[in-house]
C-alpha positions as semicolon CSV with decimal commas, in nm:
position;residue;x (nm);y (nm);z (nm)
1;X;1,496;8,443;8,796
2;X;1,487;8,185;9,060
3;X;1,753;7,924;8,843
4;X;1,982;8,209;8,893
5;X;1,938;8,281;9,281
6;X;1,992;7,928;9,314
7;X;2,363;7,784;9,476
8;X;2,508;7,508;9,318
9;X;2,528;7,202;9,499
10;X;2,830;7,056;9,250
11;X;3,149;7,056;9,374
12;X;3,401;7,314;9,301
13;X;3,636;7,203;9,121
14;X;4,034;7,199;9,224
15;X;4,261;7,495;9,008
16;X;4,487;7,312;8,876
17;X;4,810;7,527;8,907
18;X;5,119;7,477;8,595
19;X;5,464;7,536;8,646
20;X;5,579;7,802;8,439
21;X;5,736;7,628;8,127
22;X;6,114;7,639;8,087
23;X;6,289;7,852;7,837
24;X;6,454;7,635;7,564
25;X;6,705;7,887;7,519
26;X;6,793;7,901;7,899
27;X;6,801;7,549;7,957
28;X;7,041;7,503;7,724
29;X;7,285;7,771;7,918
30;X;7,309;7,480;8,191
31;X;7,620;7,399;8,290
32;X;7,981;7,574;8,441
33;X;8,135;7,855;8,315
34;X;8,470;7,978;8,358
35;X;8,521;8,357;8,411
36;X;8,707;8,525;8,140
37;X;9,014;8,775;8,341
38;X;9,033;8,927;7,970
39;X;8,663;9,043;7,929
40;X;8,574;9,113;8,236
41;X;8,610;9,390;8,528
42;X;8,563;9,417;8,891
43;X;8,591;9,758;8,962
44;X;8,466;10,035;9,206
45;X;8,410;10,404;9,310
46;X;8,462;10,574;9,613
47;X;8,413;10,949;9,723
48;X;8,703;11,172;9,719
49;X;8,744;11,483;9,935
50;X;8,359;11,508;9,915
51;X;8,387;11,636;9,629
52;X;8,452;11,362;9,309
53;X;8,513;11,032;9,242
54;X;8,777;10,787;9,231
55;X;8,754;10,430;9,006
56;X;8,914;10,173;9,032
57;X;8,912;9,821;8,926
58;X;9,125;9,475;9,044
59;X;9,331;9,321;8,711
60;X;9,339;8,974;8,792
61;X;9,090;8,755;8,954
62;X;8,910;8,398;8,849
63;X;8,600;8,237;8,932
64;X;8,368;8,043;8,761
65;X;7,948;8,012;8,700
66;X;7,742;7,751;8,776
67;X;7,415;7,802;8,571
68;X;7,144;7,608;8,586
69;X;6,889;7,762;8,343
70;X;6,568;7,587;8,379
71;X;6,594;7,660;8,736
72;X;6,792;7,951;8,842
73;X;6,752;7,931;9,181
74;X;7,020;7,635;9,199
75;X;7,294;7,900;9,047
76;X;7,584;7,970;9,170
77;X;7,920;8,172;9,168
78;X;8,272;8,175;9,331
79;X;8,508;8,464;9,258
80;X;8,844;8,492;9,371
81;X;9,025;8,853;9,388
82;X;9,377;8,932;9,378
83;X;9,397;9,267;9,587
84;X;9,765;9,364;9,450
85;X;9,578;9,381;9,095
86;X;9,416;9,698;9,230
87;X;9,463;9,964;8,936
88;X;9,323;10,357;9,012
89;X;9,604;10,495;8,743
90;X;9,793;10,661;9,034
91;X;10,027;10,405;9,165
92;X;10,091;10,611;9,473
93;X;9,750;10,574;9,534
94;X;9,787;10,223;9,476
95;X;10,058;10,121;9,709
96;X;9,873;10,325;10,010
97;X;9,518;10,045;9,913
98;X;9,757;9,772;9,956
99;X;9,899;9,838;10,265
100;X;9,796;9,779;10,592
101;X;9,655;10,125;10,627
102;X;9,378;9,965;10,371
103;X;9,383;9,601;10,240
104;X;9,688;9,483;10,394
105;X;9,750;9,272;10,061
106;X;10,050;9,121;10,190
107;X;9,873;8,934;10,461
108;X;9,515;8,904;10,324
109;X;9,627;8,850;9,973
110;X;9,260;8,791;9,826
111;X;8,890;8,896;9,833
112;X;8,668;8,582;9,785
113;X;8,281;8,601;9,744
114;X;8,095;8,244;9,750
115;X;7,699;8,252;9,650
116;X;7,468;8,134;9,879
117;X;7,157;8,203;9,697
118;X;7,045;8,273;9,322
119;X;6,704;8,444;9,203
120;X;6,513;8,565;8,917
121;X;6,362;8,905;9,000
122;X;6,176;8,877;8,612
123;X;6,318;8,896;8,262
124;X;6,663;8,931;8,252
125;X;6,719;9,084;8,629
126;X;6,884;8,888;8,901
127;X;7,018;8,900;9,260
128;X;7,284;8,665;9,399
129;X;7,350;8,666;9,782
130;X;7,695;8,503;9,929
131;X;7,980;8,565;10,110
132;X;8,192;8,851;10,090
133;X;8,574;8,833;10,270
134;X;8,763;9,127;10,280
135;X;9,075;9,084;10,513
136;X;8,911;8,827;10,792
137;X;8,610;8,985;10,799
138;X;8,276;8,757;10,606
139;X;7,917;8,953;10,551
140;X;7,663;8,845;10,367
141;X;7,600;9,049;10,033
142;X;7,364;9,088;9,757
143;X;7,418;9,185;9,399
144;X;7,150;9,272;9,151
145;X;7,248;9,148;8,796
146;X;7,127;9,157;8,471
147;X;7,171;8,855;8,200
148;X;7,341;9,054;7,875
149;X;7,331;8,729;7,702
150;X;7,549;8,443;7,553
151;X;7,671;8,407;7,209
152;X;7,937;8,175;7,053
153;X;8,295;8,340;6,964
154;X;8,494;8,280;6,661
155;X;8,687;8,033;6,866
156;X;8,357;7,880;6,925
157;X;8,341;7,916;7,262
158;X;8,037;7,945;7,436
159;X;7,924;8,259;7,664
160;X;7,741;8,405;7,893
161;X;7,731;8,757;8,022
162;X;7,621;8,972;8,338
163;X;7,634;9,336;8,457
164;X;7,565;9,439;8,764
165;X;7,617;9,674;9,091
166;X;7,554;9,690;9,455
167;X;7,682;9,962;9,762
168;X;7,865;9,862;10,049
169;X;8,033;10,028;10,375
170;X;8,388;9,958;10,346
171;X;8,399;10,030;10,761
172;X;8,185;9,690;10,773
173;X;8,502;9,490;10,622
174;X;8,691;9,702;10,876
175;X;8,829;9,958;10,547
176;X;8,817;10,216;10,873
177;X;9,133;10,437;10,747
178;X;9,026;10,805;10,662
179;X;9,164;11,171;10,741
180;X;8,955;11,507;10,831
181;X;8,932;11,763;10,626
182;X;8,964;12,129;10,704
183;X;8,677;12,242;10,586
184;X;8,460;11,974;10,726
185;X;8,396;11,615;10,610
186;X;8,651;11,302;10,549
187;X;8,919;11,208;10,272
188;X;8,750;10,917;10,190
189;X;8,376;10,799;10,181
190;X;8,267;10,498;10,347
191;X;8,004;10,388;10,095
192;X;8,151;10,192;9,828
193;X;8,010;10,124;9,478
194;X;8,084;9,805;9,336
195;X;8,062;9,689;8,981
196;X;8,083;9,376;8,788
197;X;8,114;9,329;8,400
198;X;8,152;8,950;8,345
199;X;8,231;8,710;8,052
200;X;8,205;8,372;8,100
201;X;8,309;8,050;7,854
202;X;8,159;7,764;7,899
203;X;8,340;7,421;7,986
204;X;8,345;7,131;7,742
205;X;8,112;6,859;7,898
206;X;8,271;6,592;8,093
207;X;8,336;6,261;7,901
């Protein structure tokens, strides 16, 4: 029993710790990626009367991906919005998000986001931080995403896509504008779901 009681004078040895090895598949995503305006939709929904929902999405904005696959973390993405693209189906509606009541599109023509930060939560899930600008106002925001994939089209393009969400407070952009209703409550809620379906094509490697 006494050659198991007994403490080992050897040294320990050191763990030697790997780096998780790199997706082929991944790696070969590297590279920048031009967003699709066709495929792709930047939408959101708002409260109504307390009641229901109203969506809505932006028609035209650009930005482009810069995906490094073997290590996301040195991602990143810049989107630029064109506020007089907004599209809820009631153009009334439409014209009173525009003006100055709301986004005051005429002098604050775009919304911009710029990433600050890329990580892989596991698997296919994602969160990007940055910049979002609304009017003159810049906060920091976070969007959980979720790689759908990339394929080749039969123009042989290469690409990538994402889904994903996240809430905001339109009063923290300064999107203060609301009416009281009679029978308690506001016209419009102040949390904000945002929504992002994007398509991406790949550009042709520099010469």
């Amino acid at each position: 029993m006494a050659l198991f009681n007994r403490k080992s004078t050897a040294a320990t040895p050191t763990a030697v710790i790997e780096a998780p090895a790199v997706d082929p598949a991944l790696a070969a995503l590297t590279g920048t990626y031009t967003i699709d305006p066709a495929h792709s939709s930047i939408g959101f929904t708002v409260r109504h009367a307390m009641v229901t929902n109203v969506r809505g999405s932006f028609g035209e904005h650009e930005g482009t991906l810069t995906l490094d696959g073997s290590d996301p973390a040195n991602s990143s993405a810049a989107i630029d919005v064109k506020i007089a693209s907004v599209d809820t189906g009631i153009g009334d509606r439409d014209g009173h998000l525009v003006s100055g009541d709301f986004f005051d599109a005429e002098k604050f023509p775009l919304m911009t986001y710029r990433s600050t930060r890329a990580e892989q939560l596991g698997g296919d899930a994602y969160r990007i931080t940055g910049d979002l600008t609304i009017k003159d106002v810049t906060r920091a925001l976070s969007i959980d995403l979720e790689f759908n994939g990339s394929a080749t089209d039969v123009y042989g393009n290469e690409r990538v896509g994402f889904e994903g969400s996240t809430d905001i407070l339109r009063s923290d952009w300064g999107l203060t504008w609301n009416a009281a209703l009679e029978t308690g409550g506001v016209m419009v809620s102040d949390k904000v779901k945002l929504t992002f379906d994007i398509s991406a094509i790949k550009a042709a490697p520099q010469a």
